[in-house]
N, C-alpha and C positions, 0 to 999 in steps of 0.2 A: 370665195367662189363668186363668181359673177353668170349673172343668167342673161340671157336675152331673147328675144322671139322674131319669130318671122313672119311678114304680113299675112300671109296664108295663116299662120298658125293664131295669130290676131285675130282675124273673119272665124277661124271655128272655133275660136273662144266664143265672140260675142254671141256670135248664134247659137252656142249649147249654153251659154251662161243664163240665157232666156228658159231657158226649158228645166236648167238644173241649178237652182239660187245658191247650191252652198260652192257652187266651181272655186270662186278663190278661194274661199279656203281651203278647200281642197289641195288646191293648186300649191297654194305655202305650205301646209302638210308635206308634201312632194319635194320641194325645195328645201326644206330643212332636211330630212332625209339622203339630198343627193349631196347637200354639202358634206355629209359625212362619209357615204359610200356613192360616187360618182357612177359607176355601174351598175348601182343598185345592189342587192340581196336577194336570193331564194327566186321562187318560182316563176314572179311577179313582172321579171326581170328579162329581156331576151337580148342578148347583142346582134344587130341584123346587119352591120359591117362593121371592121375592124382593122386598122391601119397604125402605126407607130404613134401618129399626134394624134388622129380624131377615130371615133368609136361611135357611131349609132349604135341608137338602142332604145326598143318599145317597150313599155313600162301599163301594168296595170293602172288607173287611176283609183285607190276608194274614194268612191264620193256618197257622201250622210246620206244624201238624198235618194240612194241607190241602192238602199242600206239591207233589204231581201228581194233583191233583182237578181236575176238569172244573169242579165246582160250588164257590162261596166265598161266604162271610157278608158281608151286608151292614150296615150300619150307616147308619140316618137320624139327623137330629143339629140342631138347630136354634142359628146363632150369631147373637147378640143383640150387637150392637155399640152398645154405651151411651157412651161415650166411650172416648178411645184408653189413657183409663189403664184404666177397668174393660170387659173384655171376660167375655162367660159363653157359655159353648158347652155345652149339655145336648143327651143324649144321647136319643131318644125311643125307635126300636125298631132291634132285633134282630134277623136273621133270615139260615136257612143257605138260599141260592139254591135248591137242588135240592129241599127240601122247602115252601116256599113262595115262588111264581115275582113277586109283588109286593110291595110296600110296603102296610102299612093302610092306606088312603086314609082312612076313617073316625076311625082315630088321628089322622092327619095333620091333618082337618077340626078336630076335639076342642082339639089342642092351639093351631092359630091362632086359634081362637073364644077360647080363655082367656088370648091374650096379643096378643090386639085393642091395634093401638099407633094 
């Protein structure tokens, strides 16, 4: 499985990585995880578009640091199933639940318009 990120998704790292120290790890957490279930599992999991090769989909984050918080970081994430040997899962945004209550939709638009399959 191959992962990669988008500069948007870059900038909300850097800036919740300041507020939340244990983010990468967290983050590898998550990515070991999707290597095995690309979609994810269970509740945690939402598919918010769906198409033959590529599938968005917002994903809880647990992060330690968050560990009896009401509120928890999300993660949108777009997996491109190109054949069963190469798989790419890029990561698009970032975002802690309690300071912003949605996904960009407008990102979300941005990045299906430039990977039109």
């Amino acid at each position: 499985m191959n992962f990669r990120e988008t500069k948007e998704f870059e900038n909300d790292f850097k800036k919740l990585n300041k507020k939340f120290r244990s983010l990468p790890e967290d983050l590898e957490r998550l990515k070991k995880l999707l290597t095995k279930e690309p979609l994810g599992v269970g509740k945690h999991f939402a598919v918010l578009h769906n198409s033959p090769s590529l599938s968005i989909v917002k994903a809880r984050l647990a992060c330690k640091y968050l560990k009896n918080s009401t509120s928890s970081l999300r993660v949108i994430y777009a997996y491109h199933e190109e054949t069963k040997e190469i798989e790419l899962i890029e990561f698009i945004e970032l975002y802690f639940k309690s300071s912003k209550a949605r996904e960009d939709f407008a990102r979300l638009q941005e990045y299906l318009k430039a990977h039109k399959s």
